[in-house]
C-alpha positions as CSV (number, residue, x, y, z in Angstrom):
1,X,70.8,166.1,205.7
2,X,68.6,169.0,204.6
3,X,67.9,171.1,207.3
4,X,64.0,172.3,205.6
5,X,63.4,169.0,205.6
6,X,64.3,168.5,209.2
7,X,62.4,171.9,210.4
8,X,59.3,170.2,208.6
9,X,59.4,167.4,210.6
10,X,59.9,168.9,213.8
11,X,56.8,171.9,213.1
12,X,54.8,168.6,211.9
13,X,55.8,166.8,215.2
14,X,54.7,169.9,217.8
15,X,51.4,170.5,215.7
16,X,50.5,167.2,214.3
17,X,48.1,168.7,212.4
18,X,49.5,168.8,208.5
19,X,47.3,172.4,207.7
20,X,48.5,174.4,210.3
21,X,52.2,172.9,210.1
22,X,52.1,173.8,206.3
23,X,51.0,177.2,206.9
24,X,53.6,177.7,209.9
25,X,56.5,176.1,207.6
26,X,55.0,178.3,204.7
27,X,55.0,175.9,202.3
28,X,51.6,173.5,200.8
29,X,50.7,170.8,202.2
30,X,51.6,168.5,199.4
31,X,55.3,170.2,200.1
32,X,55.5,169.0,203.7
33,X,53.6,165.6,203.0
34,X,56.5,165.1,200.2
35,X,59.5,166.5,202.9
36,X,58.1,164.0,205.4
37,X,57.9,161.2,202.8
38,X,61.7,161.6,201.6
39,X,62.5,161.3,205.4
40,X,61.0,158.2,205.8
41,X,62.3,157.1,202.5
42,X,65.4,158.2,203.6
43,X,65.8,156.1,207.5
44,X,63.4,153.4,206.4
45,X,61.1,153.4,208.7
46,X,57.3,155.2,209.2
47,X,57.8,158.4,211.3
48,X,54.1,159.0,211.7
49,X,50.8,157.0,211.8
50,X,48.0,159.2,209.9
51,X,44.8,158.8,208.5
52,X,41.9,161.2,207.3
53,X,41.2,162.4,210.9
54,X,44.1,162.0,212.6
55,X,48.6,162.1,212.9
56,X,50.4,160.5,215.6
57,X,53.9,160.0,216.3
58,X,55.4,156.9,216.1
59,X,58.3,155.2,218.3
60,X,60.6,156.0,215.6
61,X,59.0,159.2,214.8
62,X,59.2,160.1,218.6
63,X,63.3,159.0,218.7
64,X,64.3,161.1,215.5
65,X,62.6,164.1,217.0
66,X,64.9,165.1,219.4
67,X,67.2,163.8,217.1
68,X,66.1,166.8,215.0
69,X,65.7,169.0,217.9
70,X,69.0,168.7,219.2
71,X,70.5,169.0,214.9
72,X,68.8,172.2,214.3
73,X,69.8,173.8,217.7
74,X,74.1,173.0,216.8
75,X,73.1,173.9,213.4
76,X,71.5,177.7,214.4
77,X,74.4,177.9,217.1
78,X,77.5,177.1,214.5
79,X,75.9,179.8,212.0
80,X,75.9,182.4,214.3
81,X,79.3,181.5,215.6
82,X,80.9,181.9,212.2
83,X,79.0,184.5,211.3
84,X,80.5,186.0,214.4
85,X,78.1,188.6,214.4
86,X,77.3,191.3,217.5
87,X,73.8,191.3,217.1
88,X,71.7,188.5,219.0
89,X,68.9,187.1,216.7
90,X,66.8,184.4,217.2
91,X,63.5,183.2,219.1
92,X,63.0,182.1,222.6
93,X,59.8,180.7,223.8
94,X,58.8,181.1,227.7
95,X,55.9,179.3,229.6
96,X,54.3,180.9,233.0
97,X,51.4,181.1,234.6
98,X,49.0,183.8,233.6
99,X,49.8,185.7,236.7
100,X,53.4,185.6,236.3
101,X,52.7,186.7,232.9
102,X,51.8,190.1,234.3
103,X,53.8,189.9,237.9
104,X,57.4,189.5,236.1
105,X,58.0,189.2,232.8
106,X,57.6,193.5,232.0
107,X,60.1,194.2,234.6
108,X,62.0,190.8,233.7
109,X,62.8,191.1,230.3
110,X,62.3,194.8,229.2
111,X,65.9,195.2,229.3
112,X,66.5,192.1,227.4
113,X,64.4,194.1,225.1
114,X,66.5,196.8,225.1
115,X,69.9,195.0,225.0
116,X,68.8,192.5,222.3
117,X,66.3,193.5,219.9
118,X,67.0,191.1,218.2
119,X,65.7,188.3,220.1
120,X,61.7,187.6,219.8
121,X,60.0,186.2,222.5
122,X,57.2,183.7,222.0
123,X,55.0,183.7,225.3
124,X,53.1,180.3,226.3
125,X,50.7,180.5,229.5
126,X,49.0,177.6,231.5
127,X,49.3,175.2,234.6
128,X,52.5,176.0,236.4
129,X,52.6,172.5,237.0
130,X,53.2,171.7,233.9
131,X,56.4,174.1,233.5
132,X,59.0,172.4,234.4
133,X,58.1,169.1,232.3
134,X,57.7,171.4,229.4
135,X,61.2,172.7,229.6
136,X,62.5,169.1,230.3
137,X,61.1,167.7,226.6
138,X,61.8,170.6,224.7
139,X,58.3,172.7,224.4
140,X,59.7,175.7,225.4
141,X,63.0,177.6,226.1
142,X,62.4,178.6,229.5
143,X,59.8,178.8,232.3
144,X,58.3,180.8,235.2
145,X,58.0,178.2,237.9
146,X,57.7,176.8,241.1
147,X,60.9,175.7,242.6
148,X,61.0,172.0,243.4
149,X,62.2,170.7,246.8
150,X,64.7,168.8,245.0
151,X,65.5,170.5,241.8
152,X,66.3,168.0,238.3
153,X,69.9,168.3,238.2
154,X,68.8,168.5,234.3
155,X,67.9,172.7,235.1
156,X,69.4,175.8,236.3
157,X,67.5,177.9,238.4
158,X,67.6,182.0,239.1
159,X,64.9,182.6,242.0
160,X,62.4,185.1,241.1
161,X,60.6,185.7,244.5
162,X,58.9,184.0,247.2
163,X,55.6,183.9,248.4
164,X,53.5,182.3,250.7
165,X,50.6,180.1,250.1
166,X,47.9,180.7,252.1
167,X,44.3,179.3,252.2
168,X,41.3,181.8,251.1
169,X,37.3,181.8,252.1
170,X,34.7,183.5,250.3
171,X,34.1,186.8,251.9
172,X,30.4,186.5,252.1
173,X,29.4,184.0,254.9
174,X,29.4,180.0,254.8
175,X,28.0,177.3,257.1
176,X,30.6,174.6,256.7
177,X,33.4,177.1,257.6
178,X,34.8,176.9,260.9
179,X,34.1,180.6,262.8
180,X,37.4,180.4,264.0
181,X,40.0,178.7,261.3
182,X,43.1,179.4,263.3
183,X,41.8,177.1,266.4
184,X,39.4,175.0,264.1
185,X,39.8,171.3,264.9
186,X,40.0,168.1,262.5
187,X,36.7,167.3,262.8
188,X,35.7,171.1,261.5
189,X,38.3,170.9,259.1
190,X,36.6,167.5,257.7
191,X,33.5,169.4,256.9
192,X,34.9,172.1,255.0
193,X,34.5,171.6,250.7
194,X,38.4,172.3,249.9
195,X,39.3,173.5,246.0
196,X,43.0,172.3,245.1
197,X,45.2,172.1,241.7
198,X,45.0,169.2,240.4
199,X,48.9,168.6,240.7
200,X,52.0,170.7,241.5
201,X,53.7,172.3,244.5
202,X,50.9,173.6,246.4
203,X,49.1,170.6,245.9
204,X,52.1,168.8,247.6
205,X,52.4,171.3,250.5
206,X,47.7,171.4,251.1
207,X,48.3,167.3,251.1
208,X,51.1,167.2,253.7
209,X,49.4,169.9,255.6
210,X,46.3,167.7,255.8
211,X,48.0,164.9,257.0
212,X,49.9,166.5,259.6
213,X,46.1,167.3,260.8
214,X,45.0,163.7,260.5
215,X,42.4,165.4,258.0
216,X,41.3,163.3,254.8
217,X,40.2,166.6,253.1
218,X,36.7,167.0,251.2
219,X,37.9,167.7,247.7
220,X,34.8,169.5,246.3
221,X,37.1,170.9,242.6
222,X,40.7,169.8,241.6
223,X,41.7,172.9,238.7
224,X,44.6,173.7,236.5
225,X,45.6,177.3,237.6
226,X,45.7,178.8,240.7
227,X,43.6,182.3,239.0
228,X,40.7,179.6,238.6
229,X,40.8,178.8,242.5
230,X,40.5,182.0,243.3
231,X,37.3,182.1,240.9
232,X,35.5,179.4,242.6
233,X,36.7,180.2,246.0
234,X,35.2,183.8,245.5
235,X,32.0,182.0,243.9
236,X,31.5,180.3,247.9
237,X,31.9,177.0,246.4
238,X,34.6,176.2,249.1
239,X,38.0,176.8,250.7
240,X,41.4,177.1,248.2
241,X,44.7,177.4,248.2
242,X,47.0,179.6,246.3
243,X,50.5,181.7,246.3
244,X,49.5,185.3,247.7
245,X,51.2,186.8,244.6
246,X,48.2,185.5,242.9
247,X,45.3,186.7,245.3
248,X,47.7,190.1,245.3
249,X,47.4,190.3,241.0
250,X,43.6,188.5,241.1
251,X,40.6,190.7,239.9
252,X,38.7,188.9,242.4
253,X,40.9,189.3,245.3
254,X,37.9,191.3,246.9
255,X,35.6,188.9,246.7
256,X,38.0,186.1,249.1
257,X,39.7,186.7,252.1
258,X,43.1,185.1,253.8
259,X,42.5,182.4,256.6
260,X,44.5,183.0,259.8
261,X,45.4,179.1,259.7
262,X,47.8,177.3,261.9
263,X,50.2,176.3,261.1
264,X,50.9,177.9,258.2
265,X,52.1,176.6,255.0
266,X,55.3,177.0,253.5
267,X,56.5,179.8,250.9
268,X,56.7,179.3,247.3
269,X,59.8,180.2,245.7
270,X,58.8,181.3,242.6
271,X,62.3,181.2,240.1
272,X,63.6,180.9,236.5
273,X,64.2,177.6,235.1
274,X,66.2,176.4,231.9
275,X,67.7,173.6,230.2
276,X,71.8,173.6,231.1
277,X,72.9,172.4,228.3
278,X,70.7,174.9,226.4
279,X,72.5,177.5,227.7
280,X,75.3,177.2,225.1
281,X,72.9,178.4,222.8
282,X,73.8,181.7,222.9
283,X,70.4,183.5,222.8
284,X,69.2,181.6,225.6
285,X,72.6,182.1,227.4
286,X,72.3,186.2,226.6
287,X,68.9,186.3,228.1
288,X,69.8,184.5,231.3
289,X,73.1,186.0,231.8
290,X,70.7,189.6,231.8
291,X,67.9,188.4,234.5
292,X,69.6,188.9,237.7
293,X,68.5,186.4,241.1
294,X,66.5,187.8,244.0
């Protein structure tokens, strides 16, 4: 097999977009349409469906990609392991949330830095929700994340920190807030416009805390990112909730204040997560071995 030929499919497969996964392979367009065509020739069978406006993965296509995942990663690992080499090289890609970006990762991995400069790290930020699915298929090495109540026996985790969540209110005064949220009843609590994510952890522990209640909540926003609740909370268009280390790192954090609610919500143990069997890639392996659990 011809290992360009596979890292063309797998750019094309990530971007599916032939321009910019020519200009990321380094090659013309007409290369990588050619690369892709002799791998199709090559398994008999259409990898992708494309047209003038669009390029899709197809069952096969989606099959053979980790195939060629899962190829290139033994193939990078064997090289270095014959070249028996002391020097760490390679690229690891890590996904957090925008406040984790700036809460952990400078104190995380400036030693990694400093032991292994060799190793580039390619930063993805967004929905921590979505972190621990995008280390599960592949889209990045490793992730800042929320730690599940029941963990994928898939990952390895290394806790970070913990914090708790708490429920924030516009500082400036509302009418459908209860005057005093720590004895405020269901029926107050029915009134009250709520701002949630639209998934994840803290969505799971606002809904059970609701129900515990007997409250069916008055969703006024459901948003990716807990920064963004903090936003909209600090905007008075209702009531959030969000991990203190992000009110604690916000810009806005003056503009919302913490609810004295009972009873409270649980902590948030915020950790490291990763692949196991990625970690006999020894990059990845170096770089977990040097973060040490809280």
């Amino acid at each position: 097999m011809d290992f360009r030929l596979l890292r063309h499919f797998v750019v094309l497969s990530d971007t599916l977009h032939f321009g910019r996964a020519s200009e990321l392979c380094h090659v013309s367009p007409s290369t990588l349409s050619r690369s892709i065509q002799q791998l199709e020739s090559e398994l008999s069978t259409l990898l992708f469906e494309r047209d003038n406006r669009h390029v899709t993965l197809t069952a096969h296509g989606l099959d053979f990609q980790h195939y060629a995942r899962e190829t290139l990663e033994q193939w990078e690992m064997t090289k270095r392991r014959l070249a028996n080499t002391a020097q760490l090289s390679g690229e690891i890609s890590i996904y957090c949330s925008v406040t984790a970006s700036y809460s952990f990762l400078y104190e995380l991995l400036s030693d990694v830095r400093t032991r292994h400069p060799g190793i580039e790290l390619k930063l993805h930020t967004g929905d921590p929700a979505d972190a621990m699915q995008r280390v599960m298929e592949g889209d990045d090495d490793m992730a800042i994340t929320p730690r599940p109540r029941i963990p994928p026996n898939a990952l390895a985790f290394k806790s970070l920190t913990r914090s708790p969540l708490v429920f924030i209110a516009p500082t400036a005064p509302c009418e459908w807030l209860p005057a005093a949220p720590e004895s405020s009843t269901a029926e107050q609590w029915q009134q009250v416009p709520m701002i949630l994510s639209e998934a994840g952890l803290s969505r799971e522990h606002a809904n059970t805390w609701f129900k515990a209640m007997g409250v069916s909540p008055r969703i006024y926003a459901q948003v990716a990112g807990h920064e963004a609740i903090v936003s909209m909370v600090g905007l008075s268009f209702g009531v959030g909730v969000v991990p203190k280390i992000v009110l604690d790192n916000s810009p806005l954090a003056n503009r919302v204040r913490v609810l004295s609610v009972k009873p409270e919500l649980p902590h948030y143990d915020v950790g490291l997560c990763v692949l196991n069997r990625r970690l006999k890639n020894p990059i990845i392996d170096a770089l977990w071995a040097a973060i040490s659990e809280r």
